[in-house]
N, CA, C and O of each residue as an XYZ file, in Angstrom:
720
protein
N     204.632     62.602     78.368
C     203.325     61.994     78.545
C     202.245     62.997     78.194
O     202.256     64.093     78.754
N     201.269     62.680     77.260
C     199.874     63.183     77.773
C     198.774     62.722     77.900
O     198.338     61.747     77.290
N     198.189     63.394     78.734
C     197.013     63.130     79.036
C     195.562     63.853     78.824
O     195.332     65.033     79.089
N     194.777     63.058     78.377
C     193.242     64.054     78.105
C     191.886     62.923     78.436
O     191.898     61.788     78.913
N     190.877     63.705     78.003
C     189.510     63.503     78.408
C     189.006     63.264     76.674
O     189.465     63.778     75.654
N     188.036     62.403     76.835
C     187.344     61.989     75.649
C     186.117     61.493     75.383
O     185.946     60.532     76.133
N     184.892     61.720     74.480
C     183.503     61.047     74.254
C     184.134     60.719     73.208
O     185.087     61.106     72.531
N     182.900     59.409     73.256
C     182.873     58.311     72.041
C     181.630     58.625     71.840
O     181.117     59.252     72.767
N     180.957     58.397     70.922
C     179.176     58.040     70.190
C     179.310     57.301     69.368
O     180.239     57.321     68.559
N     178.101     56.225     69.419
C     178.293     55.504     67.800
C     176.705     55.133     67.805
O     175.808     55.386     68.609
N     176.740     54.348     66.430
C     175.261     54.029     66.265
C     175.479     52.616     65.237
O     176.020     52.704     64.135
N     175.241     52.024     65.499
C     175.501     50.410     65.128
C     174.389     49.430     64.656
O     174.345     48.372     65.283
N     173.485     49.602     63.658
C     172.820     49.146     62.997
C     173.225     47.631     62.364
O     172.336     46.807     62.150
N     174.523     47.360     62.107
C     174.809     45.897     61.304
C     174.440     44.739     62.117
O     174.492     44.576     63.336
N     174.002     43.862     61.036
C     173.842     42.777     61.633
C     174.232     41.866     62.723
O     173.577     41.288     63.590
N     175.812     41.912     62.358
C     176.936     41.627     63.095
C     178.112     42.187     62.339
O     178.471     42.445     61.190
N     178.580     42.246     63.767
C     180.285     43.104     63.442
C     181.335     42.238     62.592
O     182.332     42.830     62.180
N     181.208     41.149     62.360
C     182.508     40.713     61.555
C     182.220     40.450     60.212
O     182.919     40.805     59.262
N     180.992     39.710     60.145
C     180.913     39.288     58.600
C     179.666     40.266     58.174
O     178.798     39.486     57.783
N     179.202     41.512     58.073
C     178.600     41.875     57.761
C     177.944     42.801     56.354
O     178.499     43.736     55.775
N     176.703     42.235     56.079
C     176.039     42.492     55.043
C     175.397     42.930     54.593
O     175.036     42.944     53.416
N     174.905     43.711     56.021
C     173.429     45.077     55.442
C     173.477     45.706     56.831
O     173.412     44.984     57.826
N     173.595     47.108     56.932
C     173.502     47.946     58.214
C     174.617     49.285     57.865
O     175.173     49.683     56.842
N     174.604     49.606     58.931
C     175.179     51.152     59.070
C     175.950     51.255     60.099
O     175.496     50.769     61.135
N     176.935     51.716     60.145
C     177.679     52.336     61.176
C     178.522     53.423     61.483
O     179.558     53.390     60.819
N     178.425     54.504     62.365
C     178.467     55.813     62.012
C     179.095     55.577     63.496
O     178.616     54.715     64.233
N     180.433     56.566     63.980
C     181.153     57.020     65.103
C     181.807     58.051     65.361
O     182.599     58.252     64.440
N     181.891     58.925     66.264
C     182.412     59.738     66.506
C     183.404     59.927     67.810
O     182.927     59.329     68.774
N     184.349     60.429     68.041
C     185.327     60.398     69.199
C     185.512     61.942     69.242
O     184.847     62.522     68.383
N     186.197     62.666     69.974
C     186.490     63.716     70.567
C     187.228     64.027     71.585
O     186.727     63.816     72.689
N     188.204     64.438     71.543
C     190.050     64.147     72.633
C     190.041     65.413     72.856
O     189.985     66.212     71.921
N     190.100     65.833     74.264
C     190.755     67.074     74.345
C     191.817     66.731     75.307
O     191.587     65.867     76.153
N     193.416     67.561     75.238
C     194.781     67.072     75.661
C     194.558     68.499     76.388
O     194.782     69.429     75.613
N     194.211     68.859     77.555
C     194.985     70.307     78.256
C     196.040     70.283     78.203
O     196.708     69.254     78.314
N     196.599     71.703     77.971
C     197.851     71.682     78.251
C     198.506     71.847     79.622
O     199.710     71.863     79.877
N     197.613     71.948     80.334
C     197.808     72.187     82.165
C     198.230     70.710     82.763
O     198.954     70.710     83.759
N     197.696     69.097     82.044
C     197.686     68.095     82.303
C     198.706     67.402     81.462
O     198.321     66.300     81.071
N     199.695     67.689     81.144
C     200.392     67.419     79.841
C     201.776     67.723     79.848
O     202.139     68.439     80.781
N     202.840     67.270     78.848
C     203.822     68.610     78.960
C     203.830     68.847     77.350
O     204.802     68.853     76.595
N     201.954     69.109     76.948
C     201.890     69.513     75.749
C     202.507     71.333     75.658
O     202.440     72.066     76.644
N     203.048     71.779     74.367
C     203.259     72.938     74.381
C     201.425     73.805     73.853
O     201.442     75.028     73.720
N     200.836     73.479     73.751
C     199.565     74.026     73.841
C     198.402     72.669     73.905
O     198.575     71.506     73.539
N     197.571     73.111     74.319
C     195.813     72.653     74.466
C     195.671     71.447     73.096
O     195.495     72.145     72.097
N     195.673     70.818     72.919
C     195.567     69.622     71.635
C     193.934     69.094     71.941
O     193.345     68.939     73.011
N     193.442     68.875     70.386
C     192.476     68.652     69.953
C     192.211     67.350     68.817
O     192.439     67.369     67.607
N     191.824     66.573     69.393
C     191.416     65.508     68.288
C     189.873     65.133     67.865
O     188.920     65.164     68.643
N     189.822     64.803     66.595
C     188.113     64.749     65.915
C     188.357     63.432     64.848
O     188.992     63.529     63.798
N     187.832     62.412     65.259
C     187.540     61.188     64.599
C     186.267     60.719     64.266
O     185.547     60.215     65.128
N     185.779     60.881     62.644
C     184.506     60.043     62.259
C     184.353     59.401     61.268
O     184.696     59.718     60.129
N     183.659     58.137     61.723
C     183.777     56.592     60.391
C     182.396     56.612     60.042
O     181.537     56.822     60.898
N     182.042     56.349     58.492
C     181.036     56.238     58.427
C     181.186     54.809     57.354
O     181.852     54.704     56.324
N     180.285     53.781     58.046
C     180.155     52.511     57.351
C     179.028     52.295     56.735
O     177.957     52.690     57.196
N     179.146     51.590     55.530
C     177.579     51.413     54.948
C     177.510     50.089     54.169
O     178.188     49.848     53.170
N     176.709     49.342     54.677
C     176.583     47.800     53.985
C     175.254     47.408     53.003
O     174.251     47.407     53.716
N     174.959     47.109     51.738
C     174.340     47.130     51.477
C     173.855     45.375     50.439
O     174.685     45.134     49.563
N     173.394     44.960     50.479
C     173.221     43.681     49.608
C     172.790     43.808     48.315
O     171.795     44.531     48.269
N     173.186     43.339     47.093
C     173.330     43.482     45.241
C     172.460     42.744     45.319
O     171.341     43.206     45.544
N     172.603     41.601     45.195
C     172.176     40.365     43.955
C     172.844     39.407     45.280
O     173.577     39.728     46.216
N     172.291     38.239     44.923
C     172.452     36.830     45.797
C     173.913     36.725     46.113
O     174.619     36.457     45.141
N     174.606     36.900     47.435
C     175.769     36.581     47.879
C     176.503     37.670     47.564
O     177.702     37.402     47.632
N     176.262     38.908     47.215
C     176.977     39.984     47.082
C     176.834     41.451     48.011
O     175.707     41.919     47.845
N     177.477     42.085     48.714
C     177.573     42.849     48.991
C     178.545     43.724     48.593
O     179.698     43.355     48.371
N     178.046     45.234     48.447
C     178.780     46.606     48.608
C     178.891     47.230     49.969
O     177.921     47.675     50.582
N     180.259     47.239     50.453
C     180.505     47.860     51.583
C     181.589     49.205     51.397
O     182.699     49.360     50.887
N     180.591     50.077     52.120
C     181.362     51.685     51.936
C     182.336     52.303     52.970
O     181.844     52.793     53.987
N     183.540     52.316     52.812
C     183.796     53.408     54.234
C     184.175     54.602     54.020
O     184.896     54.706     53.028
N     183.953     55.591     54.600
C     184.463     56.906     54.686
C     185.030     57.518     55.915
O     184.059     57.999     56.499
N     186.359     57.800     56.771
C     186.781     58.153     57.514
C     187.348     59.585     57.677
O     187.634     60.230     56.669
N     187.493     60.022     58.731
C     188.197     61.042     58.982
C     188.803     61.645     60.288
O     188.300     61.396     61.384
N     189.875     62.429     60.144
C     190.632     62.639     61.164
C     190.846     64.301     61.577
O     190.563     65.027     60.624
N     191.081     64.694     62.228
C     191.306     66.723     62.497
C     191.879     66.497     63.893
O     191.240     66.167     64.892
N     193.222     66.735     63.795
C     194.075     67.155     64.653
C     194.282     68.640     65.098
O     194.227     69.311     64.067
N     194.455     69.292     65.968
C     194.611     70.297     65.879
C     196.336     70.736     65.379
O     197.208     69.870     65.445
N     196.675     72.220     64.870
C     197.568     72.389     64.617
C     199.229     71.781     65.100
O     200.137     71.319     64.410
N     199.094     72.080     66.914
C     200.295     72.038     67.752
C     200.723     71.063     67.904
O     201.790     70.880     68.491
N     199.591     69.646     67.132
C     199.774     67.919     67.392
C     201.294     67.457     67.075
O     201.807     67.459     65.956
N     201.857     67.096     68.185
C     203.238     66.349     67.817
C     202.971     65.485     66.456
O     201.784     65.161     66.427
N     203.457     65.164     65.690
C     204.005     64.449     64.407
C     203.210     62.770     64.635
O     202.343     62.205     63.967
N     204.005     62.321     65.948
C     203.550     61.096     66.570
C     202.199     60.650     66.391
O     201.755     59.610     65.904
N     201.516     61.884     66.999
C     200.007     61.644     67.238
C     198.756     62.469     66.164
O     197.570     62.697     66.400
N     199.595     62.776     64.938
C     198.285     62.835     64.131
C     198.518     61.579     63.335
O     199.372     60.695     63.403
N     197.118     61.861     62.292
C     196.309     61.033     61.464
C     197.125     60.190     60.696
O     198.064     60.791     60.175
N     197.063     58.943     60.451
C     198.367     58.121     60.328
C     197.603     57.306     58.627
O     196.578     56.684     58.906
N     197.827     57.271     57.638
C     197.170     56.866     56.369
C     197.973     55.058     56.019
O     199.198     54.944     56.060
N     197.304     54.155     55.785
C     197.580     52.524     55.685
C     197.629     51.658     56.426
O     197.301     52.006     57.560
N     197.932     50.495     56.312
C     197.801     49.631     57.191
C     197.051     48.156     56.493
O     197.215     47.778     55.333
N     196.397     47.628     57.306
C     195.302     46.753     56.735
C     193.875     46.755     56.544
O     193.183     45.827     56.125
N     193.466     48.074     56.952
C     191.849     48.383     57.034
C     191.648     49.262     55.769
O     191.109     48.987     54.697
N     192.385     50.681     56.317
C     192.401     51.776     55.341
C     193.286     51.848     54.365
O     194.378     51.462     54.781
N     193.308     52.108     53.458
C     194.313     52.874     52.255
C     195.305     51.599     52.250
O     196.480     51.790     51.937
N     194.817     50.184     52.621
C     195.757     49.413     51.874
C     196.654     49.048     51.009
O     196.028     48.678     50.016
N     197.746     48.946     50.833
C     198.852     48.656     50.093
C     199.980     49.978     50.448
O     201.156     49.831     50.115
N     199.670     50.864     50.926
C     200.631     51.180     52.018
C     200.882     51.275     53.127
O     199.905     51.468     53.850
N     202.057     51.204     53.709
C     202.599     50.358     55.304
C     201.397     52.100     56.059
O     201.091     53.218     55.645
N     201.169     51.310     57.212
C     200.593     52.239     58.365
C     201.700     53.608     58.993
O     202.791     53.514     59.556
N     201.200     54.365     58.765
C     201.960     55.907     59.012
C     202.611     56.085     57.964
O     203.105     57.199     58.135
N     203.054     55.583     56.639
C     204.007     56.029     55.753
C     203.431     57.860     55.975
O     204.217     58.735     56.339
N     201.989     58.120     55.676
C     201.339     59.468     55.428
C     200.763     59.653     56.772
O     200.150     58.897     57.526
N     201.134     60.856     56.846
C     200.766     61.960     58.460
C     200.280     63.326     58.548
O     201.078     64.250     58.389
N     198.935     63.568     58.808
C     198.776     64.862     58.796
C     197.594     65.176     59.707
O     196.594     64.511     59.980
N     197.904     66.101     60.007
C     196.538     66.625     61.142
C     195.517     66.944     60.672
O     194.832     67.532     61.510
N     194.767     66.801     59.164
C     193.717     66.110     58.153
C     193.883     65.383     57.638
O     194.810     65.266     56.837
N     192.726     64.290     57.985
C     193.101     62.872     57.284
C     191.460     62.446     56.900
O     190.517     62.250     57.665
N     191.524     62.392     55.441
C     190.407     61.725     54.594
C     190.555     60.534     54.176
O     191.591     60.214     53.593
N     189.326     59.463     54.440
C     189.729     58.319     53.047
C     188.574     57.676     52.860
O     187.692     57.509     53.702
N     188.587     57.262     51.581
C     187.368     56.749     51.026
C     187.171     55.271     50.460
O     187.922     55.154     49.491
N     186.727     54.543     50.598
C     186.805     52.851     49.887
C     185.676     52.454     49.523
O     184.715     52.811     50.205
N     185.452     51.601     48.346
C     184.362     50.851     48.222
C     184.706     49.949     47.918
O     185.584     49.811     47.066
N     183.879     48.625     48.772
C     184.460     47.074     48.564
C     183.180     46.555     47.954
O     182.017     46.724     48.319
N     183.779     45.744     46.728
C     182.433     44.296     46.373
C     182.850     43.369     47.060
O     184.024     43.013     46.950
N     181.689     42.550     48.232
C     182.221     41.396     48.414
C     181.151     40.444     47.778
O     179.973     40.733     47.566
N     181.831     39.156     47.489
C     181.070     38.270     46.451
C     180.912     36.785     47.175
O     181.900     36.110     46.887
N     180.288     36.297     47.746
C     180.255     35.010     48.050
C     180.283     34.099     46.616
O     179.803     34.548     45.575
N     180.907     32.768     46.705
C     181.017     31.941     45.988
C     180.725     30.743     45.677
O     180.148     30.370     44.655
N     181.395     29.644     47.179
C     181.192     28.538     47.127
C     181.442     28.297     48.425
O     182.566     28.467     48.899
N     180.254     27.810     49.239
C     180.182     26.984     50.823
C     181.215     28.617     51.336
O     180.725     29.747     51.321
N     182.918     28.231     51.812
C     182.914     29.257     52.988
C     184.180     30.383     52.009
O     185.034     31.212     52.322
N     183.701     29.848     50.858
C     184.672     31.310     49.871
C     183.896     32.033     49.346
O     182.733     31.934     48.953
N     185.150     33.299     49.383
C     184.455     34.340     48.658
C     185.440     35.315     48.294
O     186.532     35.068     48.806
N     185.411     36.427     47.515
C     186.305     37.198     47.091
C     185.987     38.489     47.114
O     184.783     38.724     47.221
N     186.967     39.714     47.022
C     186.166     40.665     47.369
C     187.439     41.969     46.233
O     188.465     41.675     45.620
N     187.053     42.728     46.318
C     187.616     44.487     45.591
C     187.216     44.929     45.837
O     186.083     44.769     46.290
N     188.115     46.285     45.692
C     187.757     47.564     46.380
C     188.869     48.438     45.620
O     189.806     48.005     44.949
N     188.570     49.646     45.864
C     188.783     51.104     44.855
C     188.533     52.759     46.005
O     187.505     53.415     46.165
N     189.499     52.904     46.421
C     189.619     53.902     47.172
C     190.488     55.129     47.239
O     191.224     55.330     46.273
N     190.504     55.884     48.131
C     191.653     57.473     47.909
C     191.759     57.624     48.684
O     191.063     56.881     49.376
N     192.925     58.965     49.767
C     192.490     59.198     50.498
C     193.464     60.511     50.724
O     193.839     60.926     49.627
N     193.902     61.164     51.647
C     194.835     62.406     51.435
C     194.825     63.021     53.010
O     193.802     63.338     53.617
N     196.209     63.116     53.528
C     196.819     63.332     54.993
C     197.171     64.440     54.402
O     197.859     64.474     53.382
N     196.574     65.754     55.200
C     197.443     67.206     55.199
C     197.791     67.766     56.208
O     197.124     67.791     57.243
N     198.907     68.303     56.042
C     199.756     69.569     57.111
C     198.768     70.139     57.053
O     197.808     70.025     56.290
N     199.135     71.328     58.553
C     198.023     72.477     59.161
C     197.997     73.529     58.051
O     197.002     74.229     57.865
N     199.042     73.621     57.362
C     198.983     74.968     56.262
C     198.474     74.687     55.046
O     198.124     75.497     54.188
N     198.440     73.265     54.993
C     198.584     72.270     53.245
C     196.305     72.929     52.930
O     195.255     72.931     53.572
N     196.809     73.327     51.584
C     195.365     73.373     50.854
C     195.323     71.658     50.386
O     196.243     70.923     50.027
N     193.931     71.405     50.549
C     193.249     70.195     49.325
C     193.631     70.471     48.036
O     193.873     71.617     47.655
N     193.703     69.455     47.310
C     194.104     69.601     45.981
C     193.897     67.789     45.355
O     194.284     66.827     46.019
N     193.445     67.709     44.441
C     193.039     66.398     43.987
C     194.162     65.622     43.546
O     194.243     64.407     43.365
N     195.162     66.688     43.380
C     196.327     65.816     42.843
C     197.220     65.140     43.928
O     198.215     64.450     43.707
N     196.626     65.499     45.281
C     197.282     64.987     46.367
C     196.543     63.393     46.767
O     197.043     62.500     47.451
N     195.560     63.410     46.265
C     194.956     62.402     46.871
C     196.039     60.955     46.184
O     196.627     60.779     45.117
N     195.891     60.215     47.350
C     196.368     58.752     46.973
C     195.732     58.054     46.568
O     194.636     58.280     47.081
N     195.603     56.691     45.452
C     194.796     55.963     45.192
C     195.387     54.839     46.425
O     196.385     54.701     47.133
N     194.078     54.160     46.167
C     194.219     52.338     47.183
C     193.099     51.771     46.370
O     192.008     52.336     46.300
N     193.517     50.076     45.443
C     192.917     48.878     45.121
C     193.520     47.779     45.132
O     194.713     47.480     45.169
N     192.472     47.135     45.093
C     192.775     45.289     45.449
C     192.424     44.480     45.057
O     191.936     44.726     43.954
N     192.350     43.383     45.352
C     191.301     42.250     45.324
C     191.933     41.209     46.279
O     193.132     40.957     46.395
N     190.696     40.553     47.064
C     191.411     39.230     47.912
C     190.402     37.856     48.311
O     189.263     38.318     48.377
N     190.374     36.891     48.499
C     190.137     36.127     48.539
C     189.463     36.182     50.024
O     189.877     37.024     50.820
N     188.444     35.299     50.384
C     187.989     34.865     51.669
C     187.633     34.114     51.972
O     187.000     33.505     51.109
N     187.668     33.568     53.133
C     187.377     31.935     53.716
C     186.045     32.028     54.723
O     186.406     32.706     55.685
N     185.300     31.810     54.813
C     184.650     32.464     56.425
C     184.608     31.241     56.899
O     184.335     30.264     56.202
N     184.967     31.185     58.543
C     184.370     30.667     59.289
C     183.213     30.515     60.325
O     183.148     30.993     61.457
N     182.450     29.848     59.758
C     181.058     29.465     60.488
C     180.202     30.542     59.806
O     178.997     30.347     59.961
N     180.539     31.678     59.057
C     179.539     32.629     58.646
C     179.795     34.403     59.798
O     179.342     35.522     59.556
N     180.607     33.974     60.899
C     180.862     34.722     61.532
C     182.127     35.442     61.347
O     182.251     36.103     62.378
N     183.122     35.664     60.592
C     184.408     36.221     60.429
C     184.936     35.304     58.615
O     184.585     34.478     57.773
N     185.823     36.131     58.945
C     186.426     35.371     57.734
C     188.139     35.421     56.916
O     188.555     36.212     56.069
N     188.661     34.542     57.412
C     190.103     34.620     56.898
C     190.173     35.390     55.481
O     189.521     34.907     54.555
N     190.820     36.393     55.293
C     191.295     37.439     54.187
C     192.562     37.548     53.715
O     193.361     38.022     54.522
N     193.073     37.186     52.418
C     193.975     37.293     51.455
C     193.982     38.470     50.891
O     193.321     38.287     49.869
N     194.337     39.651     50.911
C     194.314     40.677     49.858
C     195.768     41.048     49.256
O     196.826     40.759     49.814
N     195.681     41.551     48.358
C     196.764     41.789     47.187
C     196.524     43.225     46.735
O     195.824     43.491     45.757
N     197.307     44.401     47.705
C     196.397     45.295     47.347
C     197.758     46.813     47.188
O     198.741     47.055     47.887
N     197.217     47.504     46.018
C     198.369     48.383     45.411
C     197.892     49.753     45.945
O     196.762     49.888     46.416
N     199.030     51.048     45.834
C     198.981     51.990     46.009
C     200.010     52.880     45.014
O     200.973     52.388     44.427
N     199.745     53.799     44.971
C     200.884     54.898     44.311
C     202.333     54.311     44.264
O     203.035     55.018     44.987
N     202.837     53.610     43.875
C     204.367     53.063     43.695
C     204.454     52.100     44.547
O     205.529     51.657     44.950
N     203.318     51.682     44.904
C     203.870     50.529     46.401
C     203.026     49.085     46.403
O     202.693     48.981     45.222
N     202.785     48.544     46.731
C     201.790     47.097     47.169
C     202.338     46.494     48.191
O     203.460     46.701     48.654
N     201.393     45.603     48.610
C     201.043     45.040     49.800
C     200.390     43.039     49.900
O     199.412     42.887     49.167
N     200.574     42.470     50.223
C     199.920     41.293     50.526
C     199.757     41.235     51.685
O     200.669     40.947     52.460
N     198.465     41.516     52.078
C     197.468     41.133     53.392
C     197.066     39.745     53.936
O     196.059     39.317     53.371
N     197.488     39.068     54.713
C     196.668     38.052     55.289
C     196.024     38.297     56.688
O     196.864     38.384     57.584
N     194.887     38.410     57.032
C     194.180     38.661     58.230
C     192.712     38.192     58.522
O     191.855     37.790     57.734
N     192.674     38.340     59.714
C     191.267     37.716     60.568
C     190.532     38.669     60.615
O     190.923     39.695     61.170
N     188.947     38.568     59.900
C     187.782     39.545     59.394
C     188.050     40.155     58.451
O     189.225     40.244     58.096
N     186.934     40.820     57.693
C     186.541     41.930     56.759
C     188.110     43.139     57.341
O     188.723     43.114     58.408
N     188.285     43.954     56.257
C     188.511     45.239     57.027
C     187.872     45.879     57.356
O     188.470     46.648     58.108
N     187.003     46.088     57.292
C     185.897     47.414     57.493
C     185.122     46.632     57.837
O     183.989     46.987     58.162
């Protein structure tokens, strides 16, 4: 088991949280694991920050940005660092395939309204999980793109189809809201 202490901060500018089309959202978290409270083999440290950015094109279009990140400290069991895929981030590969106690990733989505409650959307992203010893290097980074379809209901959320590839792999997404 462990156990720790943690702040959250955020700052939440969007319109609304599910279907949203112009605003900002910026968060931060901060974990500290004693090792006195724990049966960690040392003191563990976690650092989580999202930065969201929504912006409106042209009639029924939005660009939505995310940028995330993760900093584990060194001694982090395997389990509990930075975990790369899923359905939000770095789509089209499964959640944890990539693990590292640095974790970057980057996306940019067009979403496009269409007709009454459709709409479609792409996106073009990277991102790169490193070991405590691992240097950056560009050739590490992973790509993530897509494209998927959307339904909204009422204007508040919106059923999502995505079809979305990675470095040797893909994915078909069906889910409730935006990812980001």
């Amino acid at each position: 088991a462990s156990v720790g202490v943690g702040v959250d901060l955020s700052l939440d500018t969007r319109q609304a949280k599910e279907y949203t089309m112009r605003g900002l959202y910026i968060a931060g978290s901060y974990t500290l694991r004693p090792r006195v409270l724990a049966s960690n083999i040392s003191t563990l440290h976690a650092l989580r920050l999202t930065f969201d950015y929504y912006q409106p094109l042209w009639r029924g279009a939005t660009a939505a940005v995310d940028i995330y990140g993760e900093y584990h400290s060194a001694a982090t069991p395997w389990l509990m660092r930075g975990e790369m895929g899923g359905d939000n981030r770095m789509r089209g590969y499964y959640k944890g395939r990539y693990r590292g106690n640095r974790l970057l990733t980057a996306q940019l989505e067009l979403r496009q309204h269409i007709w009454r409650g459709l709409g479609v959307a792409a996106w073009g992203g990277g991102g790169v999980a490193l070991a405590p010893s691992e240097r950056f290097a560009w050739r590490k980074v992973l790509p993530t793109y897509g494209a998927g379809l959307r339904w909204s209901l009422g204007g508040l959320s919106a059923i999502r189809l995505d079809v979305a590839f990675g470095r040797g792999c893909h994915a078909i997404i069906l889910g409730v809201s935006e990812a980001f």
